[in-house]
Every structure is written in C-alpha cells, then in structure tokens.
GUTORPA-873075 format. One record per residue (C-alpha): residue in three letters; z, y, x. Coordinates in steps of 0.1 Angstrom, whole numbers, plus 5000, padded with zeros to 4 digits. Layout:
<atoms>
ALAZYX;...
</atoms>
This chain:
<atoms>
UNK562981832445;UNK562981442451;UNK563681262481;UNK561580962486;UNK562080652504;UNK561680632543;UNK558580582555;UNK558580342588;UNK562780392589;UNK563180122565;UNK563879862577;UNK566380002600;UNK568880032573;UNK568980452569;UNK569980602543;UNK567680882522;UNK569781242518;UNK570181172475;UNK572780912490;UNK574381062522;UNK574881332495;UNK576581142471;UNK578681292448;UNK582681252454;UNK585381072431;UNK588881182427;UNK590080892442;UNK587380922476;UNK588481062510;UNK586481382516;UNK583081322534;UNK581981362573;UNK579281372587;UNK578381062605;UNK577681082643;UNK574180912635;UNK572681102604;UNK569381012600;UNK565781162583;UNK563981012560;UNK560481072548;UNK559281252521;UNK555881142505;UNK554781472499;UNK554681702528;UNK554382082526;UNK551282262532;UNK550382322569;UNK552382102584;UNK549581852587;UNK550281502596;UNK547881392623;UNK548281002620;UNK549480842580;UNK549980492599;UNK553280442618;UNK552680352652;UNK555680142668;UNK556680292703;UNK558580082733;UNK561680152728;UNK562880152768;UNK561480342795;UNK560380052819;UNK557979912784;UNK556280292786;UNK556080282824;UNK554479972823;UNK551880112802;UNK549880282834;UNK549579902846;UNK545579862846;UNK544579622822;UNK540779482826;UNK539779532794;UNK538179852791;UNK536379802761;UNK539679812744;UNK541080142758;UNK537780292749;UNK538480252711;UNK540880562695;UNK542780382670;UNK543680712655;UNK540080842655;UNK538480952622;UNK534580942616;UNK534681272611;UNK535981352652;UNK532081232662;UNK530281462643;UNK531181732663;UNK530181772699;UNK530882052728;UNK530082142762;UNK530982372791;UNK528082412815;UNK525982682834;UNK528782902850;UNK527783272854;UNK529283562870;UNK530083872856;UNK530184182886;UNK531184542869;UNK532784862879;UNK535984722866;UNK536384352871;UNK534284062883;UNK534683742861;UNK533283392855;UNK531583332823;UNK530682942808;UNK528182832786;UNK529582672752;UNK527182422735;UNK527282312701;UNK525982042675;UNK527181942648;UNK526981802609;UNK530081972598;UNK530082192565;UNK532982402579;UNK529982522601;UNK526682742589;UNK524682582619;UNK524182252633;UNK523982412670;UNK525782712685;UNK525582852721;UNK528383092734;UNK529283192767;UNK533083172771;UNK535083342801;UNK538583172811;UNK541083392790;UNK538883292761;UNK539582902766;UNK543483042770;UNK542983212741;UNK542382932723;UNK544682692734;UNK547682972726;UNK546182932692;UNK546482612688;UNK549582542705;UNK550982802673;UNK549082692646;UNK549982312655;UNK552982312668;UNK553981952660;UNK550781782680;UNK549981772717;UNK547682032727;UNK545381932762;UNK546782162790;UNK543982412811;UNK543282422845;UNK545782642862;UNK544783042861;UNK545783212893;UNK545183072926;UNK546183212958;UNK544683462974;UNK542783423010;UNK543383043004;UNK541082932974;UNK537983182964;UNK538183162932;UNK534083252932;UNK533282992953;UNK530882722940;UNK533582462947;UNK535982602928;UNK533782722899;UNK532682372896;UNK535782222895;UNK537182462867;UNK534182432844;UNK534782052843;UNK538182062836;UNK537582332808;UNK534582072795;UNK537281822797;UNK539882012777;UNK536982172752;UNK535881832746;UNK539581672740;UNK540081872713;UNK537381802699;UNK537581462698;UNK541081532683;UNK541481452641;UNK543481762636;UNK542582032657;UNK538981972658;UNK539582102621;UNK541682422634;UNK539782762623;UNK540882872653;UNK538182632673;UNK535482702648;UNK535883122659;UNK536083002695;UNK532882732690;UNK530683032669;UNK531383342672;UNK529383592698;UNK531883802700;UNK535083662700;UNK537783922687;UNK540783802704;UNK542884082693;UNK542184022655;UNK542883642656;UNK542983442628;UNK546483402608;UNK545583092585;UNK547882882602;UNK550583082624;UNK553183132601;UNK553382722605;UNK554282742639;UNK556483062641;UNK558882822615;UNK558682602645;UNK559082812670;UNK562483052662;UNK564582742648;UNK567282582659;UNK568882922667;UNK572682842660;UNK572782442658;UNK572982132690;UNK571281792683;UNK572881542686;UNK571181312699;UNK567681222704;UNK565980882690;UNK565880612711;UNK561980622712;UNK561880992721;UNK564580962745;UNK561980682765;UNK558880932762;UNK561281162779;UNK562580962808;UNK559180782811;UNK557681172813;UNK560081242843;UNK559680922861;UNK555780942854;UNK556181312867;UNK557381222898;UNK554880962909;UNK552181182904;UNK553581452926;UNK554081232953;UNK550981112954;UNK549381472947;UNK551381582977;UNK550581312997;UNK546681332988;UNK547081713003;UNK548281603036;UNK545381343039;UNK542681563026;UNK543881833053;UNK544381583080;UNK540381453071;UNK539381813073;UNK540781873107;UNK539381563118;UNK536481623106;UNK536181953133;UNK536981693156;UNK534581473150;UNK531481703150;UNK532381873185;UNK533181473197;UNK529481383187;UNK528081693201;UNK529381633236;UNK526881333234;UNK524081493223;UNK524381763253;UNK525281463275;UNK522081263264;UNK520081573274;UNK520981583311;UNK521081223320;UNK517781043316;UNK518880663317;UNK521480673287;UNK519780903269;UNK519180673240;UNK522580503241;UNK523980853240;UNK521580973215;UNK522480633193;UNK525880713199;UNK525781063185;UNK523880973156;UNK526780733147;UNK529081003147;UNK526981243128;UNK526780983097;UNK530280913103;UNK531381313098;UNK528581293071;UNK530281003054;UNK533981153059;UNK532581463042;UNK530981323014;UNK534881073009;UNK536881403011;UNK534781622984;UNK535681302961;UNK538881372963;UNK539181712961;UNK536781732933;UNK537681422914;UNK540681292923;UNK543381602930;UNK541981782898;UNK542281412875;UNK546181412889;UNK546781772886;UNK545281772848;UNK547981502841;UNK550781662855;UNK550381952832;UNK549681692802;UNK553281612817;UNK554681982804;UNK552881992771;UNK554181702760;UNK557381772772;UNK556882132753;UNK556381902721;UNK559281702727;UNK561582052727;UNK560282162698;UNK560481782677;UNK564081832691;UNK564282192682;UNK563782092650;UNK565481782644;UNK568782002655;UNK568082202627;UNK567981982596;UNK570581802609;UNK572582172614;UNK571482252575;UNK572081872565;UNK575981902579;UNK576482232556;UNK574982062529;UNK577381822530;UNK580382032534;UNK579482242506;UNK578981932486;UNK582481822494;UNK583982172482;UNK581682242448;UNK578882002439;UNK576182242450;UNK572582082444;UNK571181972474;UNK569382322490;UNK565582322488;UNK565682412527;UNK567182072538;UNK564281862525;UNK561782112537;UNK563582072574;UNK563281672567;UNK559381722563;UNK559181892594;UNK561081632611;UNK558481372595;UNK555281542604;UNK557281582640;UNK557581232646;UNK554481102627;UNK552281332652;UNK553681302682;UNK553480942681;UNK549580982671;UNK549081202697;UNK551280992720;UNK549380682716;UNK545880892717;UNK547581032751;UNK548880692765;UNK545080512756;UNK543080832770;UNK545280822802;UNK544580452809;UNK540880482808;UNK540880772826;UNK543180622856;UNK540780342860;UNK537680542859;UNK539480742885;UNK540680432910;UNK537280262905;UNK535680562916;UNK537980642945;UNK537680242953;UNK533780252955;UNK534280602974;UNK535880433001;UNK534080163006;UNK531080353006;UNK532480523033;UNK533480223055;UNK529980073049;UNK527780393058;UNK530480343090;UNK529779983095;UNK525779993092;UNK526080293119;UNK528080133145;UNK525879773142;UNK522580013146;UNK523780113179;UNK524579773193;UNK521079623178;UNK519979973199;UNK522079873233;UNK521179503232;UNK517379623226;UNK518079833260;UNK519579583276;UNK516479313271;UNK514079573280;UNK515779653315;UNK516279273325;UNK512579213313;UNK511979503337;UNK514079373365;UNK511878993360;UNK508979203368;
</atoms>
C-alpha cells in the first residue's frame, strides 16, 4: 500500500510515512521518533469512513480569531449560504409537528408526527408520515453518533426533567420539545453525510420502527473509533484543534452565564408579574366604591392590565425562544467536544502504531504495517470532517444568534411600546377629565 502526498499539509513542510520510514545506512545513527510526527493524507480512503467535505477548509489558528466569529456581521445573506451543502441535501425535507399523547395501563408518552417529501431514489415514496415518540429521535441519534463517528452529530433536547417542577405534559413543554426535535430532525437532514445514513431512512419510513433490530451497515465503522487508543497518549493536539477546544470552553462559559442569568430574570418577571395583577386589581375595586375617580382609576387599571399582558407575552419569548436556542447550543458545546476526543483518540493511536513502526524498522526492515496507513486515513477523514462540520456549525450558529437577538430585540421593544401607548392613554384620559370639570366649574 502507497502513501500519497498530503493533502492541505503541504505546504507546511511534513513529511509522508514512506520517508519518516526511511530505511537506515550502516553509517546512520538509529532513528527517534520526532516530538512532532505528523499525518499525511492518503488519496484513497477506506470504505465507511466517509469524508464529509473533499475541500480543505483553513481554520483560525488562535482562539481569540474563533471567538471573534460569534461577532454579528450584517450580512445575513451570506451566513445563509452552506458552503459545504450538496444539491442533493434539498431534496429531502422533514418535519416534527402535531404532538399526541399516548395514556396506557403501563406508561403515558408523547408521540410526534414525522413528515416526509422527497426525490430521493434511496426512498420507494416521495412522502412518508410516521409518528415518532422521544426515545425514537434518541434512537436515532445513538445511531448516528456510531455509524459516523468522525462528524458532528446535532445534540437533542434534554430527556428527564424534574419532577413537580416542569410537567413534562404540559402544552408548554410539549411545544417546546417538538421544536427542538424539528430543529434537530431537520439539521440532519440538511447535513451531506448523514442525510444519506440508512439509519435516518428506517427512522424517516418505517411504521414500525424495530429499535432492537437496528441496522449494522455502518457500526463496525464507529466501534474502530470508539475502543482505540487503549494503550497509547497523544502528544499533542494541532494547533487548530487545540483553538476549537479552548474556544469551546470559553464559548461554554458565556452561555452559562447568560443562561443562568436569563433564569433569575425570567423568575424575577414571573414574581412580578403576581405583583402586578393584585396592584391593578386594587384599582379596579377602588374605582368601584369612589364615584368621582372612577375613570382615572378605571384608566389606571387598564394600564396595568396591558402592562402584565405585555410582561407576559416578553417572558413566554424567552422561555420559549430564547432559553431553549441557548440551552440547544450548550449541548452543541459537548458533541463537538465528544468529536474532538475521539479525532484525539485516534490521532494517539496512529501515532502509538507509527512509533512501533519505526522502532521495528530500526531493528529489521519490516515493511511498513498495513494498520499504520489505515490509522493515517482515519486521522484524515478526522480532520477533513470535523472541519466541514465545524464550519457548517460556526455558519449555522451565526445565523441562528441573530435571528435569536433580532427577535429578543423586537420582543422588548414591543413590550416598552404596548407600555408607552398605555400610560399616554391615561393622561389623554385625565387631561380629558380635567377640561370637562373646569368646563363644569365655568358653568
């Protein structure tokens, strides 16, 4: 097996394995590995270990250039074009609506409605129509995150809540859920390589999906992934990896602030919200027993009313829009952090089996094993996809972050206006009352 030249690694000056496994003259000092042994790329990659993006895509190589991605730019045209979407991603389209639930002798559970169309030959119809409960979409993703175990898979809404704090059955929360499992159904969907997953097409067709049964097309491809790196370190990670990671941790920590601090506000507008409704009905019962101000008192509680109205309608935004947006991205947080383990899982092996290699080399001229190379490939089809999916991630979060602070944005001012106009009716009201008394008075 040949090694080919690197791919995107170039122009860095690295060296392919045929020559960091060169063979030793009499008069050469024995051979060590070198603290920076490095991978290059194979044209010809094994079967399975797909390769979600063929074009290298350069990544920042410092944590403040990633960080600075999240800036908003004002371009949204631009962020709405996938670079790294194929034609064939929009030919196939899904949605999660019409939640149901499910009361039996045994267990009471939430069913979706999965919606179908598409042009596809992989399927025998152009529209399919499923209902889905939440293990099935967990079911799915577990799939995936085997059977692809180099590319980013998009996280699911948590599965347990707390007891006596969220009902789980409420319309609220049933809501909420079945957008973020549209969201997720529809992200892989969109996605090059797994919208072609087997694995989706049983979850997107069949009535009854077998869970137990499964489909083993593609697992042995990520149980390599998954068991290696049993007895070897890495060394270190690439530059490019090691800014994905500390941009991941710095990126993780802004968003739990501000999720923590968007929990203290959303309980502090709920309890003032109480407030505000018993404030505004000590006017109303006020207005009834005192003839004179009953109209300023009457304006006055109608101010508040469209006030609490208002606060209401401000505070369902941002438990249904907002929290669940910054909560979906702080588990995108651990699945690409997952991915990162397992790139580095992997790179610790080839360069475990490359070190051997080249100690056995130094002792008898061994060819160079088969199971080097195919270590290098995974390596490859590592890095290639998880910048892809990086990239796809890093575009997808920008547009979504502006959708999500325009909206929040327009929310509040919304509520200052429907505020504003209130308060100015009352005064147009009292001024009104005051002309009519001093035309009274004249008289």
């Amino acid at each position: 097996m040949s090694v080919g030249a690197p791919r995107g690694l170039a122009s860095s000056g690295q060296k392919p394995i045929t020559e960091i496994l060169h063979p030793l003259s009499a008069t050469e000092e024995p051979l060590s590995p070198a603290p920076d042994v490095t991978i290059s790329v194979r044209e010809d990659k094994e079967v399975g270990l797909t390769n979600g993006m063929p074009v290298e895509v350069p990544s920042p190589a410092t944590a403040s250039q990633l960080l600075n991605r999240l800036q908003l730019d004002d371009n949204l045209d631009a962020d709405a074009i996938d670079p790294y979407a194929s034609r064939e991603t929009r030919d196939l389209l899904v949605t999660v609506d019409d939640p149901k639930k499910h009361v039996s002798t045994m267990e009471t559970y939430i069913t979706y409605r999965v919606s179908t169309k598409t042009t596809r030959i992989e399927f025998d119809l152009p529209e399919y129509c499923v209902r889905r409960r939440y293990q099935d979409f967990d079911w799915l993703r577990i799939k995936l995150e085997d059977s692809q175990p180099t590319h980013l898979i998009p996280p699911l809404p948590e599965k347990f809540v707390m007891k006596g704090v969220v009902d789980r059955f409420s319309e609220e929360f049933v809501e909420t859920r079945m957008k973020a499992l549209d969201k997720f159904l529809k992200r892989v969907a969109d996605h090059p390589v797994l919208s072609f997953n087997p694995h989706l097409n049983a979850f997107l067709t069949a009535k009854d999906l077998n869970k137990r049964q499964g489909l083993a097309l593609l697992t042995k491809v990520g149980e390599s992934v998954k068991h290696v790196a049993g007895g070897y370190k890495l060394r270190a990670r690439p530059a490019e990896f090691c800014a994905m990671g500390e941009y991941l941790e710095t990126f993780s920590q802004k968003l739990g602030t501000i999720d923590r601090i968007a929990q203290r506000i959303l309980k502090e507008q709920s309890e003032y919200l109480t407030e505000l409704r018993e404030y505004g009905s000590v006017y109303s019962s006020w207005a009834g027993s005192e003839e004179e101000l009953r109209r300023p008192l009457e304006g006055v509680a109608g101010c508040v009313t469209t006030c609490c109205g208002a606060l209401e309608d401000l505070s369902e935004n941002m438990s249904q829009d907002f929290l669940p947006v910054l909560r979906e991205y702080i588990l995108y947080i651990e699945s690409m952090k997952n991915v990162l383990r397992k790139r580095d899982q992997t790179q610790a092996e080839y360069e475990g089996r490359l070190e051997a290699a080249i100690l056995r080399k130094q002792e008898d001229r061994t060819p160079i094993p088969v199971e080097v190379e195919k270590c290098q490939d995974k390596v490859e089809c590592f890095n290639a996809d998880l910048k892809a999916d990086w990239e796809r991630w890093q575009s997808n979060k920008r547009q979504d972050f502006k959708q999500l602070l325009i909206g929040m944005a327009d929310k509040n001012i919304n509520y200052y206006e429907k505020c504003q106009t209130a308060w100015e009716s009352l005064i147009t009201l009292l001024q009104d009352k005051q002309t009519e008394e001093e035309m009274s008075d004249t008289n």
